[in-house]
C-alpha positions as CSV (number, residue, x, y, z in Angstrom):
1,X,1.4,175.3,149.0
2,X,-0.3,177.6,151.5
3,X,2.2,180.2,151.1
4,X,1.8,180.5,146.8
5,X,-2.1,180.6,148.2
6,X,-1.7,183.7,150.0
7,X,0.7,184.8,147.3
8,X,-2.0,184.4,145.0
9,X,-4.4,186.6,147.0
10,X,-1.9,189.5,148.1
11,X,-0.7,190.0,144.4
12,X,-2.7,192.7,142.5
13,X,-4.4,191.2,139.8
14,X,-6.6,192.2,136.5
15,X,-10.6,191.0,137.2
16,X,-12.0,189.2,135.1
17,X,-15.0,191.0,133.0
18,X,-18.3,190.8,135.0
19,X,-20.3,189.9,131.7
20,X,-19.3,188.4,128.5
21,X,-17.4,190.6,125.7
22,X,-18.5,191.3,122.5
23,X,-15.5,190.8,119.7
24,X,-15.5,194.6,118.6
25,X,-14.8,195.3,122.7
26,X,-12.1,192.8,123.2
27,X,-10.8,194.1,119.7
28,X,-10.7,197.4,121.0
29,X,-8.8,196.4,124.4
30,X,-6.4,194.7,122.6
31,X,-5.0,197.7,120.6
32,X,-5.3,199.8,123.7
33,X,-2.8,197.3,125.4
34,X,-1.2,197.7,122.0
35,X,-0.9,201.7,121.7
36,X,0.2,201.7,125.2
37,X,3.1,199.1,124.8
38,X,4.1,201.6,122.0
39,X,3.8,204.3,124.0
40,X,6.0,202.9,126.8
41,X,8.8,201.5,123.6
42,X,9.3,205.9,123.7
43,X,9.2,206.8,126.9
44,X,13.1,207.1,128.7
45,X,13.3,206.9,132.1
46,X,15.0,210.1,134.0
47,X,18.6,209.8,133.9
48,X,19.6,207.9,130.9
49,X,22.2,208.6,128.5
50,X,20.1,208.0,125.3
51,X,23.9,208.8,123.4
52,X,25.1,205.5,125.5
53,X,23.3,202.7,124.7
54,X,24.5,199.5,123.9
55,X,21.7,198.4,121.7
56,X,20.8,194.6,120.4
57,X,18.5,194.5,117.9
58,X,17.4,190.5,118.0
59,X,17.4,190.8,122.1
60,X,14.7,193.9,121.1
61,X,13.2,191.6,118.9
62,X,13.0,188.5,120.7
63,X,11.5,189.9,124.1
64,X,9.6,192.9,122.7
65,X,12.1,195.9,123.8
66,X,13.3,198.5,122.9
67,X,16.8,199.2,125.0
68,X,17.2,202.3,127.1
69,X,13.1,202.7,127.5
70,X,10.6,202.1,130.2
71,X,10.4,198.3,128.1
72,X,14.0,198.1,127.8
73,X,13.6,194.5,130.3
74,X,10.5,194.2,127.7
75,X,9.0,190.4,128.4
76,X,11.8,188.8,128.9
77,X,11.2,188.7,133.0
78,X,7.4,187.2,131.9
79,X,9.1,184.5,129.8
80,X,12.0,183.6,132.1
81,X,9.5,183.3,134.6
82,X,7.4,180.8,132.7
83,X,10.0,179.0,131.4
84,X,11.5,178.1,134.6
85,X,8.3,177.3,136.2
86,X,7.2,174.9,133.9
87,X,10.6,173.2,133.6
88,X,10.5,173.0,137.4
89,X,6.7,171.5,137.8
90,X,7.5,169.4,134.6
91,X,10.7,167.7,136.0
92,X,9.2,167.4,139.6
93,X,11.1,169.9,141.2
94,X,8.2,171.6,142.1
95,X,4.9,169.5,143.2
96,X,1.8,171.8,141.4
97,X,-1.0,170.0,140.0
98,X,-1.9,172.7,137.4
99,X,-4.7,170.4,136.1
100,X,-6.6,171.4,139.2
101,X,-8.4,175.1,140.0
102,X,-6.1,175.9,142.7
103,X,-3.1,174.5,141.0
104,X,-3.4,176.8,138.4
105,X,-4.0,179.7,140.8
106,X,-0.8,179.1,142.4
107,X,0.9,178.4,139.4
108,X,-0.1,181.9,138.1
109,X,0.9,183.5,141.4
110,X,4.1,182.3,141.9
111,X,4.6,183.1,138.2
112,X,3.9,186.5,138.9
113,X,6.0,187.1,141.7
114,X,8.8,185.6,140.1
115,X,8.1,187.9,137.1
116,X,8.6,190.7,139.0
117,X,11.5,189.7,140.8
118,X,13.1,189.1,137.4
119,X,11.9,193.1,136.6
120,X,14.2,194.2,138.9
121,X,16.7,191.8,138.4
122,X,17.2,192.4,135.0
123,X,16.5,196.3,135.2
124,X,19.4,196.4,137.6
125,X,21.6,194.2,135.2
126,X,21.2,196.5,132.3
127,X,21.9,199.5,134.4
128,X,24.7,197.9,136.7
129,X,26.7,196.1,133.7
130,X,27.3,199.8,131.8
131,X,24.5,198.6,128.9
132,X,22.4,201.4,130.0
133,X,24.3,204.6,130.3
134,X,22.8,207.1,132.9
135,X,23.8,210.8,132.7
136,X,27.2,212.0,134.0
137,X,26.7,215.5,133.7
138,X,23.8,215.7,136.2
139,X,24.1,212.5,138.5
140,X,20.9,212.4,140.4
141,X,20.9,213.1,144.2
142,X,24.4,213.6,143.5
143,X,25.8,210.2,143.2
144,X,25.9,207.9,139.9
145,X,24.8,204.9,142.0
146,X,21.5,206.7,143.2
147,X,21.0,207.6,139.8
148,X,21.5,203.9,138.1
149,X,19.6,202.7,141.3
150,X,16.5,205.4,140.0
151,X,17.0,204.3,136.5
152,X,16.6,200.5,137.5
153,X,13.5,201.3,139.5
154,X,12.0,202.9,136.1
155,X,12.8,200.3,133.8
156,X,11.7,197.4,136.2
157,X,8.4,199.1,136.6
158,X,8.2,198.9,133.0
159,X,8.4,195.0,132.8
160,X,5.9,195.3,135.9
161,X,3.1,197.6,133.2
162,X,3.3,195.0,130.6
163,X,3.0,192.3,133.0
164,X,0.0,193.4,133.8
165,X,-0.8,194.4,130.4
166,X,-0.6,190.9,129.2
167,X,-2.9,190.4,131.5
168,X,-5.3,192.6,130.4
169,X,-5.4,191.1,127.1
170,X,-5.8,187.3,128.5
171,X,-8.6,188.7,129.7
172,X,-10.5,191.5,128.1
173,X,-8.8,191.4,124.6
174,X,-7.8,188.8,121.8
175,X,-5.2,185.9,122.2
176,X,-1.8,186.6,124.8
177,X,-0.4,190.3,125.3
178,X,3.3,188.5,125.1
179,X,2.7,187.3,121.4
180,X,1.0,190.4,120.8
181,X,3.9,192.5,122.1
182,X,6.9,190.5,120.3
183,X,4.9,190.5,116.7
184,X,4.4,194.1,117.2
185,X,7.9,195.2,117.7
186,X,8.6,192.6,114.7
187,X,6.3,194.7,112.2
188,X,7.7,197.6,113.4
189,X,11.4,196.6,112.7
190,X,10.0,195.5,109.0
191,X,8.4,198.4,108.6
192,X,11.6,200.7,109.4
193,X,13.9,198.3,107.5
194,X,11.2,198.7,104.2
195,X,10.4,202.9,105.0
196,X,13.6,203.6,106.7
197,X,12.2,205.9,109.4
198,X,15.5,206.4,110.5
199,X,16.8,208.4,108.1
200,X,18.9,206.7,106.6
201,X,17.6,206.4,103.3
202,X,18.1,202.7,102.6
203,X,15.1,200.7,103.3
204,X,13.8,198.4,101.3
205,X,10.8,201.0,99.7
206,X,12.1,204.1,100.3
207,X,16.5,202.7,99.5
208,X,16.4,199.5,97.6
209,X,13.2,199.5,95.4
210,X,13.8,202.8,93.7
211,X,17.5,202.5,93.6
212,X,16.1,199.2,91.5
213,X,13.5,201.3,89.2
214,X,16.1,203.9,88.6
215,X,18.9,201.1,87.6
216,X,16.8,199.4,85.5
217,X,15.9,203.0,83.7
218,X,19.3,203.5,82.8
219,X,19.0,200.1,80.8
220,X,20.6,198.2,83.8
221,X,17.7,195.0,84.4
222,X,20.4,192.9,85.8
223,X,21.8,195.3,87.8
224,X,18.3,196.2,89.3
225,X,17.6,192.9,90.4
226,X,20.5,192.8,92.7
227,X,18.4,195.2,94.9
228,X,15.6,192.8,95.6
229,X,17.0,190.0,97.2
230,X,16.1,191.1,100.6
231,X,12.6,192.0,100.0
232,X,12.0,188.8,98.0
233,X,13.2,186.4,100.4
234,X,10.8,188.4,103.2
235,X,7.9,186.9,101.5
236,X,9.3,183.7,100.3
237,X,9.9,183.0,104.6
238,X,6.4,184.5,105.3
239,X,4.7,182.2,102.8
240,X,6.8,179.2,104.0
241,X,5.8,179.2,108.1
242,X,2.4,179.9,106.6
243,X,2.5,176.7,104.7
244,X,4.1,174.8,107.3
245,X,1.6,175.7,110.0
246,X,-1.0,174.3,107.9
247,X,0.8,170.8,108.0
248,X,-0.4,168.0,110.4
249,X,-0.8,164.8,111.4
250,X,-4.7,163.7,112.7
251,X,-4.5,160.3,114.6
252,X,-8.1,159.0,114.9
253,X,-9.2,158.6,118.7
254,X,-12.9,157.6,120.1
255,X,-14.0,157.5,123.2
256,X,-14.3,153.8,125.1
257,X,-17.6,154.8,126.8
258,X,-19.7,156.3,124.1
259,X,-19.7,153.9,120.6
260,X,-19.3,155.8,117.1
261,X,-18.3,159.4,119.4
262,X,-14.7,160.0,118.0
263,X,-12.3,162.8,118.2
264,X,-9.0,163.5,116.2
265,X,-5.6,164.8,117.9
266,X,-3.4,166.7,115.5
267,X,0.3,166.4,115.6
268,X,1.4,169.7,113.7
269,X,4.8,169.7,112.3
270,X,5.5,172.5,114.3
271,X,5.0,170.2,117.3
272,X,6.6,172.6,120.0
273,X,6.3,175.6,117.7
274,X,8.7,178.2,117.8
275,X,10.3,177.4,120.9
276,X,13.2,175.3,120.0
277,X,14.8,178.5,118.1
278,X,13.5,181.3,120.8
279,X,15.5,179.6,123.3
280,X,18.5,178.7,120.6
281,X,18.2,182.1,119.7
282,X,18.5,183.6,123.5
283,X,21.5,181.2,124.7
284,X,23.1,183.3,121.2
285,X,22.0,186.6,122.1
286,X,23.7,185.5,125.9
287,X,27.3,184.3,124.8
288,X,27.2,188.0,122.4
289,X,26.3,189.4,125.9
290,X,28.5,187.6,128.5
291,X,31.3,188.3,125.6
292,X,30.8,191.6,125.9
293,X,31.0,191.9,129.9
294,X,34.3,190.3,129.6
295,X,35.4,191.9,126.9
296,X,35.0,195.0,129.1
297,X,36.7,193.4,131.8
298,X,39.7,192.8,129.6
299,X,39.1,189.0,129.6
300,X,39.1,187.9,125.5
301,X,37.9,184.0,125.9
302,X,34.7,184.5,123.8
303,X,36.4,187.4,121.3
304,X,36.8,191.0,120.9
305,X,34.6,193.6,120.0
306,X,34.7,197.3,118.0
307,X,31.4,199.6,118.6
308,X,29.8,196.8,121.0
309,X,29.9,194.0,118.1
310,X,32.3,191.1,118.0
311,X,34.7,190.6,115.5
312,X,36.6,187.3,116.5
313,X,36.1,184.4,118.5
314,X,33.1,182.3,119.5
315,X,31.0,185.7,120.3
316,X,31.5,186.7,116.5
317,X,31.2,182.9,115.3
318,X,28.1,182.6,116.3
319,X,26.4,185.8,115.5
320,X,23.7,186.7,113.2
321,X,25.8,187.9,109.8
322,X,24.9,191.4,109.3
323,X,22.7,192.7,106.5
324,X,23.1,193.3,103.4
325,X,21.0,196.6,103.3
326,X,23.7,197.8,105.8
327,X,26.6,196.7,103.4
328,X,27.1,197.7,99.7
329,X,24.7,200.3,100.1
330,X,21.6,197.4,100.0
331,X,23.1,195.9,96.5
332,X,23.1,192.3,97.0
333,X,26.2,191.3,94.8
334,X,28.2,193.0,96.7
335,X,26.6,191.6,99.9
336,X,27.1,188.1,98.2
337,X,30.8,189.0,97.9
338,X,31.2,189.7,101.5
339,X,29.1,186.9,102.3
340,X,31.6,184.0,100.3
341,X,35.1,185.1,101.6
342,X,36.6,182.5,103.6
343,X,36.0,183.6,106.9
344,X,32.3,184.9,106.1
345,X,31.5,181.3,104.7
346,X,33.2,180.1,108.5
347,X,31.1,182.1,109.9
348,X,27.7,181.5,108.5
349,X,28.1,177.9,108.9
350,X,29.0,177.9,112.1
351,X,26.4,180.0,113.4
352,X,23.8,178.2,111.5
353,X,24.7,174.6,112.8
354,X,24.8,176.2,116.0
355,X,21.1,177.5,115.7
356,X,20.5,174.0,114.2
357,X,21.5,172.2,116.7
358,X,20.5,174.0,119.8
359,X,16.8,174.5,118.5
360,X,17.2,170.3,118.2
361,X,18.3,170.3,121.7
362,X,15.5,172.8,123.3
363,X,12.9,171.0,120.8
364,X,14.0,167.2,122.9
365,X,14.5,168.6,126.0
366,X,10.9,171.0,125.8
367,X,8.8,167.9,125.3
368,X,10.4,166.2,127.3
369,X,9.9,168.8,130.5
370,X,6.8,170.1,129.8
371,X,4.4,167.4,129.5
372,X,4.5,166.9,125.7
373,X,6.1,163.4,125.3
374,X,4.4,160.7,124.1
375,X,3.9,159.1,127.3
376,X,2.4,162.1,129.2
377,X,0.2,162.7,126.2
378,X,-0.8,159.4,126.4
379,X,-1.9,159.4,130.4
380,X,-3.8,162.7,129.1
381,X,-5.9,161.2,126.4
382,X,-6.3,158.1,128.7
383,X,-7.5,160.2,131.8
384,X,-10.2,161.8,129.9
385,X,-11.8,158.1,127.9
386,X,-9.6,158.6,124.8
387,X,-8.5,155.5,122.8
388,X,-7.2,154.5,119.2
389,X,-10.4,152.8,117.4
390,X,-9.3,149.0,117.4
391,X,-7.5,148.5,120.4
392,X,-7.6,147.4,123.6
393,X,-7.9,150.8,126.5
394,X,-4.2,151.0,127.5
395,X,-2.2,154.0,127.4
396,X,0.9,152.3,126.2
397,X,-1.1,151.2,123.3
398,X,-1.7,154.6,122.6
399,X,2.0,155.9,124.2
400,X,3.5,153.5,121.0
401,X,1.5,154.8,118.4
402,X,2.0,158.4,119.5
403,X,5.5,157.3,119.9
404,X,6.0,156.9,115.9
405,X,5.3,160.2,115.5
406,X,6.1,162.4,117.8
407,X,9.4,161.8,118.6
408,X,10.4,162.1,114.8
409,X,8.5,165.0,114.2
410,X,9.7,167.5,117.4
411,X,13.4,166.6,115.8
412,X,12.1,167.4,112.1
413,X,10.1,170.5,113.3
414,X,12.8,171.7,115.0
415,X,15.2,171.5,112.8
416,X,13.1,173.1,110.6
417,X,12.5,175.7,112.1
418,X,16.0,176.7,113.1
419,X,17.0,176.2,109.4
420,X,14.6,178.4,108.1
421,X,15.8,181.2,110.3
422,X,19.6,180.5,109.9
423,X,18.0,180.9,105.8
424,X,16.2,184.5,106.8
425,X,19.2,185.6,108.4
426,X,22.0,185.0,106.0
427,X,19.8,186.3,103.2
428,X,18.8,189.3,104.9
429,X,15.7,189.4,105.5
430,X,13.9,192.2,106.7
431,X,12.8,191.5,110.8
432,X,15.7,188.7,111.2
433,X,14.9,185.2,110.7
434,X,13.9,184.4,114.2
435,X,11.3,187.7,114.3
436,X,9.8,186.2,111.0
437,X,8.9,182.9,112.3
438,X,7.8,184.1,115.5
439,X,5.6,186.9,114.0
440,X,4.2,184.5,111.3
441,X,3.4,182.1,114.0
442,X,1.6,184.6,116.3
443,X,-0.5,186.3,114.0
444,X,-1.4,182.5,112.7
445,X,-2.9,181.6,115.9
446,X,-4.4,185.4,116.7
447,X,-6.4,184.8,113.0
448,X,-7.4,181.3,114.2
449,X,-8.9,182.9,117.6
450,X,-10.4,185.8,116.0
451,X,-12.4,183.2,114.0
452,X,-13.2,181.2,116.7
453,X,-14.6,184.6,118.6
454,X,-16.1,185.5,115.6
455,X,-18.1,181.9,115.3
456,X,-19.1,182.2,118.8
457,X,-20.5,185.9,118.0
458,X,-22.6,183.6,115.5
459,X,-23.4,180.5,117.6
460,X,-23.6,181.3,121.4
461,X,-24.5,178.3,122.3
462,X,-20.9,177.1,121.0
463,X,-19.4,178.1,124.2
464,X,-21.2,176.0,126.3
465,X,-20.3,173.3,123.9
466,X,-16.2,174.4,124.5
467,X,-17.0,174.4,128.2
468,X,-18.1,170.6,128.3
């Protein structure tokens, strides 16, 4: 572990603030990281074809990108990085004790450094693989390989900025710069699918809504209605995670040493959250990827593609269906036409079981790795006094109690959750299925710690109570 130490110490870093911020400061450092990340989302780096771009809108989504900019790599190095870490440390490949100061520190180092070998990584996989185009006409420094080589530099510097931007809001601002970054890009996809910024006239306000008003004007209610669908089932998905994020599961604890001192531990139906489907959804978004390659290579095992999209196979199978703003010029009968030929209803089942299933799979196997079971849980609430009121101090008296729940609910949660996205997507929701629940999710927990800032605004002395 000596070398993640001096890791730790050569890697640049954000300080921490020397004095404690006030909530309109950290408020204000958050949408500075925020404007920026925008900023960077517009910015192309020298030598990109902007007219060849091979562009995935739920990849964009998912990891907070926006392909063929600085953030085309957008957090996905951050994430990879974390996920593999904690898989590692949680299935004993690699021997960090993060519950200990310097554990943590070399966690967080050799997180880092990994994150940034991932930039480049990824950077030179975008450019390298022909999803990037750079500029023919004017190779730089003469040569197409310098200039892909340049191009890669820019966009894994990119990843690099919001790295360290992420840190910058873990520290100075409000809740985690990668939750802030994917629920932004999320807003901003419903906001262009409901104004159409684009230009192409049929977004939800500016296409579908008065397409409806001037339907039903010409005495056509029916017809009108056909226009809402997609709007409609936007909020019926918002107001369902909402719901659901509310629901849990308190099992009464006290501690052994101090008589009539309790404590509850909530089990939340969304036990693992929305990880089962962001990894369900990314093992997707790689077989429409790896497809593609091989597609270009002349090699048709996962199906064939027109305009970068698969038509057949497994790559088309399990794809998102598209929307029906795209089809029937937003009316939703003729989207529900589409949607129940034979080989449309094939396809929307498949893909949904598929998201179904995997989520179930990530949701097992994330508990599992991570420290989340019922019998690590258990040695957690053991190790700091915890026990269930009425019996005996023994953590497998507590590991089979937390076992009646837990299990049952990471299976139910997770299937939930990849059921309510399958739901978003085939009715066409605006922001995809998976973008929904994630962004629901994250601004959930950013209200819940701009309360808890705000309450220790109020009561100062509350942090010392945290701290203890």
């Amino acid at each position: 572990m000596g070398i993640l130490s001096t890791i730790s110490d050569i890697l640049p870093e954000v300080r921490r603030p020397h004095k404690s911020l006030g909530l309109q400061e950290k408020l204000l450092w958050t949408a500075g990281a925020l404007v920026l990340f925008f900023i960077l989302g517009q910015v192309y780096p020298v030598g990109v074809d902007t007219a060849n771009l091979v562009v995935f809108q739920r990849l964009e989504l998912l990891l907070g990108s926006r392909i063929g900019t600085l953030i085309t790599a957008g957090i996905g190095p951050i994430v990879l990085a974390s996920i593999f870490l904690q898989l590692a440390v949680g299935a004993g490949l690699l021997n960090l004790d993060t519950s200990t100061t310097q554990g943590k520190k070399d966690f967080q180092g050799l997180q880092k450094l990994l994150s940034i070998g991932l930039s480049f990584l990824e950077a030179f996989i975008y450019t390298f693989t022909g999803y990037i185009g750079v500029n023919a006409a004017a190779p730089l420094l003469g040569s197409i390989l310098a200039a892909k080589i340049l191009v890669g530099l820019q966009i894994a510097i990119g990843s690099i900025i919001l790295l360290y931007l992420d840190e910058v809001v873990q520290k100075y601002g409000i809740g985690s710069g990668i939750s802030l970054f994917i629920a932004a890009n999320v807003c901003q996809a419903v906001f262009l699918g409901a104004f159409s910024i684009a230009g192409t006239g049929t977004g939800a306000v500016t296409g579908l809504i008065p397409t409806a008003i001037q339907t039903a004007a010409n005495g056509d209610l029916v017809g009108a209605l056909w226009y809402l669908p997609p709007v409609i089932f936007t909020a019926v998905v918002f107001l369902a995670v909402v719901y659901v994020e509310g629901m849990r599961i308190e099992l009464p604890l006290a501690y052994g040493r101090a008589r009539g001192l309790g404590a509850r531990y909530p089990i939340k139906f969304l036990y693992v959250s929305n990880i089962p489907v962001i990894l369900a959804s990314a093992v997707i978004l790689n077989i429409q990827l790896i497809g593609l390659f091989l597609w270009r290579a002349n090699i048709f095992i996962l199906g064939q593609y027109v305009n970068n999209q698969p038509v057949s196979g497994l790559a088309y199978l399990t794809s998102a269906l598209n929307s029906p703003i795209t089809l029937g010029g937003g009316n939703y009968q003729a989207y529900l036409a589409y949607l129940l030929t034979p080989t449309e209803i094939l396809h929307a089942f498949t893909y949904g079981i598929t998201l179904v299933v995997l989520s179930i799979v990530f949701g097992w196997f994330w508990i599992e790795s991570t420290g989340a079971s019922a019998h690590d849980v258990s040695k957690q609430l053991e190790g700091v006094g915890l026990q269930i009121p009425g019996f005996r101090a023994d953590p497998r008296v507590i590991e089979s109690v937390l076992s009646r729940y837990i299990p049952i609910i990471t299976l139910l949660g997770s299937a939930f959750v990849g059921i309510l996205a399958w739901f978003a997507d085939i009715t066409g929701a605006l922001g995809t299925g998976t973008g929904i629940l994630l962004t629901v999710g994250i601004l959930y927990r950013f209200y819940e710690d701009l309360a808890q800032q705000q309450l220790f605004e109020i009561y100062p002395s509350l942090k010392n109570l945290v701290k203890v």
